[in-house]
Backbone as CSV, one residue per row, in Angstrom:
resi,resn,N_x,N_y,N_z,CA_x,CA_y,CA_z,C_x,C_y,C_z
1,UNK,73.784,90.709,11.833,72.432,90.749,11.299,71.487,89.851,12.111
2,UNK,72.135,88.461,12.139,71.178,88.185,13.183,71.110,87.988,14.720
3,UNK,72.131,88.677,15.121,72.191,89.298,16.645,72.528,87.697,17.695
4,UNK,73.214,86.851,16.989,73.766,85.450,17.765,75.206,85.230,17.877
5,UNK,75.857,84.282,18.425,77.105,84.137,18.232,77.161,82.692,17.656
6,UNK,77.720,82.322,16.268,77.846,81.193,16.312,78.702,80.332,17.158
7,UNK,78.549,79.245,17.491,78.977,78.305,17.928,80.372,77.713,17.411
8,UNK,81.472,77.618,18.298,82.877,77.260,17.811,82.599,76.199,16.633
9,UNK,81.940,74.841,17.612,81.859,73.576,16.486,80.990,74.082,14.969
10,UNK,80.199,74.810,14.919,79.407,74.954,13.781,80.760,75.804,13.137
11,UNK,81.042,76.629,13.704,82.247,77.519,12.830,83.322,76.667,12.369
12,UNK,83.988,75.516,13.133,85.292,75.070,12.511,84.463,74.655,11.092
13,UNK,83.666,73.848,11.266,82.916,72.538,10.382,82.632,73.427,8.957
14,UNK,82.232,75.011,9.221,81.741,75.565,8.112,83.205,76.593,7.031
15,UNK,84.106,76.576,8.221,85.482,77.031,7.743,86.486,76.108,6.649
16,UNK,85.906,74.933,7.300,86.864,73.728,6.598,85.648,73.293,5.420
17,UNK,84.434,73.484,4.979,83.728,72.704,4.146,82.599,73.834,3.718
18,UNK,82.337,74.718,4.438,81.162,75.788,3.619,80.248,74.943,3.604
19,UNK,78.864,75.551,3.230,77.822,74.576,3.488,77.536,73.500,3.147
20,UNK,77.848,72.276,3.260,77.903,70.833,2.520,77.127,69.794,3.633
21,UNK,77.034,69.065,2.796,76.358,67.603,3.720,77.368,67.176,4.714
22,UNK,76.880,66.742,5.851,77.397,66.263,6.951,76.868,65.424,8.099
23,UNK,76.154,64.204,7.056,74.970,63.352,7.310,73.348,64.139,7.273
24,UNK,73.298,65.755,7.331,72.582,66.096,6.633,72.969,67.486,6.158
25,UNK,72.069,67.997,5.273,72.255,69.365,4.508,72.321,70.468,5.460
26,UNK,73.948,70.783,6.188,74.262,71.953,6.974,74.666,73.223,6.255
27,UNK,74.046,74.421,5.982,73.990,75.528,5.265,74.904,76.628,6.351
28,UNK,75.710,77.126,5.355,76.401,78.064,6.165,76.121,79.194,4.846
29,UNK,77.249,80.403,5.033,77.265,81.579,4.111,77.645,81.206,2.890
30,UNK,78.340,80.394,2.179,78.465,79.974,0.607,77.997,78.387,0.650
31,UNK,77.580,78.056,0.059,77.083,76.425,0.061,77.509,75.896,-1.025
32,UNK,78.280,74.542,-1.128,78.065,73.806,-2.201,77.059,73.755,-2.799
33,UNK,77.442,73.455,-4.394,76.165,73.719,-5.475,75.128,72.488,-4.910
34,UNK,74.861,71.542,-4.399,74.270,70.204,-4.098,73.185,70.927,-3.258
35,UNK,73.492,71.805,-2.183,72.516,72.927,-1.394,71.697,73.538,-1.819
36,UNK,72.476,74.567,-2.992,71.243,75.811,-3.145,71.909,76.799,-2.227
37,UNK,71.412,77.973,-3.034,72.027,79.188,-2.441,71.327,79.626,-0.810
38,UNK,70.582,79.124,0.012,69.902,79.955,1.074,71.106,79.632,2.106
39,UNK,71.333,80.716,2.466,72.494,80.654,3.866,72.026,80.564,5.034
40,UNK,72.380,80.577,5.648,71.979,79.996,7.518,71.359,81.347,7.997
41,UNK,72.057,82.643,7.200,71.332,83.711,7.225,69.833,84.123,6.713
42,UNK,69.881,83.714,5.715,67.802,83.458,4.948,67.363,82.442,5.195
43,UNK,68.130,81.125,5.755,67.195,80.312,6.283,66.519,80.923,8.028
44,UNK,67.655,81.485,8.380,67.267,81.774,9.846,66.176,83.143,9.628
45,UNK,66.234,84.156,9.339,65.622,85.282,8.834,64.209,84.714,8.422
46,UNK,64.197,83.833,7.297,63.252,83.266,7.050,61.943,82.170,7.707
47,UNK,62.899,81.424,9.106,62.015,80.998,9.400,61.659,82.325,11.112
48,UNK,61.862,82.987,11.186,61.907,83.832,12.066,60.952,84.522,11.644
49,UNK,60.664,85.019,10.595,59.523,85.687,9.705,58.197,84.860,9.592
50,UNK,58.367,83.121,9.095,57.203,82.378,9.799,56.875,82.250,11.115
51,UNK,57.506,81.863,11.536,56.921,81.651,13.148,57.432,82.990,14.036
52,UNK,55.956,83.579,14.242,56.219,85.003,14.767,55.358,84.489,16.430
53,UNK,55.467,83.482,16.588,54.697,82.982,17.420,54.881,82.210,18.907
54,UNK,54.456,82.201,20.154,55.738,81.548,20.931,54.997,80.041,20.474
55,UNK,56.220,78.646,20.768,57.329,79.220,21.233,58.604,79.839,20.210
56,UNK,57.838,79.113,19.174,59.495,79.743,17.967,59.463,80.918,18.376
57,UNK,58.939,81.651,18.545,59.557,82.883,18.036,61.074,83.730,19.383
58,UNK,60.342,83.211,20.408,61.813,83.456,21.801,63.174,83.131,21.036
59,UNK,62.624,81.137,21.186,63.729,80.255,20.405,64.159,81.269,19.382
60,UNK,64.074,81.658,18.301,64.817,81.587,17.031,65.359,82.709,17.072
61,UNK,64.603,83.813,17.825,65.275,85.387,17.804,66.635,84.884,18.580
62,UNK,67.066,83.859,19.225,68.520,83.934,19.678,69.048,82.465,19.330
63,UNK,68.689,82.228,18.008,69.099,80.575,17.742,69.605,81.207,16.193
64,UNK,69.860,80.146,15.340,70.227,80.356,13.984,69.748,79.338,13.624
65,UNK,68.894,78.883,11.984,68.962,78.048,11.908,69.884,76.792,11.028
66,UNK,70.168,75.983,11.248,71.537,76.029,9.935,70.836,74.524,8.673
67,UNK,69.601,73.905,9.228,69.710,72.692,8.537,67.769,72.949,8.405
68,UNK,67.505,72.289,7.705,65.549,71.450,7.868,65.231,70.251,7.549
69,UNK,64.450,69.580,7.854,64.105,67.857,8.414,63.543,67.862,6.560
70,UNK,63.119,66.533,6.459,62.459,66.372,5.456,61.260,66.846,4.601
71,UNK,60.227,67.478,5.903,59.066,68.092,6.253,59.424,69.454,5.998
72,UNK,60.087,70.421,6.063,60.318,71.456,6.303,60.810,72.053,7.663
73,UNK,60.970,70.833,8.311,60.613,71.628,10.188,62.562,72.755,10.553
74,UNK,62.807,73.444,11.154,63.813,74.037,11.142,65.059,72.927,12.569
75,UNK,66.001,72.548,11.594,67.254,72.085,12.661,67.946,73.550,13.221
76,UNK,68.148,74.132,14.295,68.629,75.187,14.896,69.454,74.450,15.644
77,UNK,70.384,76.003,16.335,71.520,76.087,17.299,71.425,77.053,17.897
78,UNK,71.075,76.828,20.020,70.856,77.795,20.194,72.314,78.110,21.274
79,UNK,72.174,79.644,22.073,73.479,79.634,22.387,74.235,78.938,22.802
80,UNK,73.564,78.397,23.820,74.456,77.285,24.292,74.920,75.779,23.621
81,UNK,74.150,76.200,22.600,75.259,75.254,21.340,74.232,73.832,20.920
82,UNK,73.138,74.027,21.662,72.667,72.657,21.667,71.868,73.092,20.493
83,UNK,71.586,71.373,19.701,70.529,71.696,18.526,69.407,70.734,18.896
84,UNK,68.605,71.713,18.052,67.003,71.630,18.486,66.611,71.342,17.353
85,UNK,65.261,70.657,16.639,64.251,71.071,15.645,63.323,71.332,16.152
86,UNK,62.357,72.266,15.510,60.711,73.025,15.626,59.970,72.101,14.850
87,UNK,58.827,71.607,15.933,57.978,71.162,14.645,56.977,72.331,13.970
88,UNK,56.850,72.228,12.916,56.017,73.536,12.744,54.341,73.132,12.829
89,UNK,54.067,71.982,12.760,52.663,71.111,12.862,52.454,71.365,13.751
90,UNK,53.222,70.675,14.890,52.410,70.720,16.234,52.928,71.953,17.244
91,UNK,54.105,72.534,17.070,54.485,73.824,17.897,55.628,73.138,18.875
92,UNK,56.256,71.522,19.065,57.181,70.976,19.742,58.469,71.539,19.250
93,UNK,59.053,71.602,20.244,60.529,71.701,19.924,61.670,70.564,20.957
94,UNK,62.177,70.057,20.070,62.899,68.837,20.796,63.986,69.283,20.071
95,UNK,64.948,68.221,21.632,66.303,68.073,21.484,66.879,67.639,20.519
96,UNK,67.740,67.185,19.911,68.426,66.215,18.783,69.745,66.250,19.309
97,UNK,70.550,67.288,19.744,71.774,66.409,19.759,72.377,67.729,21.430
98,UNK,73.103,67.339,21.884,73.786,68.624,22.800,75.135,69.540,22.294
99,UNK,75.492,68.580,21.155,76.409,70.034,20.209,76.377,69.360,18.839
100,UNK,76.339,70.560,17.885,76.937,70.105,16.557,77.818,69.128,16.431
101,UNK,78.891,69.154,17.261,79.748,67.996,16.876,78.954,66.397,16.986
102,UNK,77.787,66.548,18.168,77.350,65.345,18.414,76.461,65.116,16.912
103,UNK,75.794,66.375,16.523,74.919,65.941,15.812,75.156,65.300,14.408
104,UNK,76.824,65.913,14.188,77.294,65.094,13.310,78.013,63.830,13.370
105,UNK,78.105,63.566,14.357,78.475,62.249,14.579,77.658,61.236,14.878
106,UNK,76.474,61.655,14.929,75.158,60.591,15.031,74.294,60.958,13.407
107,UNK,74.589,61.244,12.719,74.097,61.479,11.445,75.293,61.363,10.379
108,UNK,76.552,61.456,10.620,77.442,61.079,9.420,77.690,59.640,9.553
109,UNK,77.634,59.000,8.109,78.247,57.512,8.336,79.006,57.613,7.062
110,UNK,80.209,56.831,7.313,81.292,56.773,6.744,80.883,55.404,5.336
């Protein structure tokens, strides 16, 4: 449906835990009740439907998104695995981490 491949690290992480916190709120296809039902599928669909615009709109037609900042802004993964957020204010899109695994390891604390 949405025409990407997920990413190995996002797949183990969502095989072993379904959508749960992981220093932040990572949404996959069933989510812990603490989430809310939107899957990585209506979050991604959804913000793909807002920003019809470049640059989101390149970005997201081949990204997914799996998480969002406090603000609303979208945490994505694009093929090559790296995650990004969109600001939706100003139209930036920055780095945050070079794989899921990093991004949870700089956002989970024990």
């Amino acid at each position: 449906m949405l025409k990407v491949t997920f990413h190995e690290d996002y797949l183990q992480f969502i095989s072993m835990f379904g959508g749960a916190y992981g220093g932040l709120a990572i949404h996959a296809f069933s989510n812990g009740s603490s989430l809310g039902n939107e899957t990585v599928v209506d979050l991604t669909l959804g913000f793909r439907e807002q920003f019809k615009a470049p640059p989101f709109a390149e970005v997201l037609r081949t990204s997914y998104v799996i998480s969002m900042d406090g603000a609303g802004d979208p945490i994505f993964i694009n093929q090559a695995g790296e995650v990004f957020i969109g600001y939706h204010d100003n139209g930036e899109i920055k780095l945050l981490a070079n794989s899921f695994e990093e991004l949870i390891e700089e956002n989970f604390y024990e």
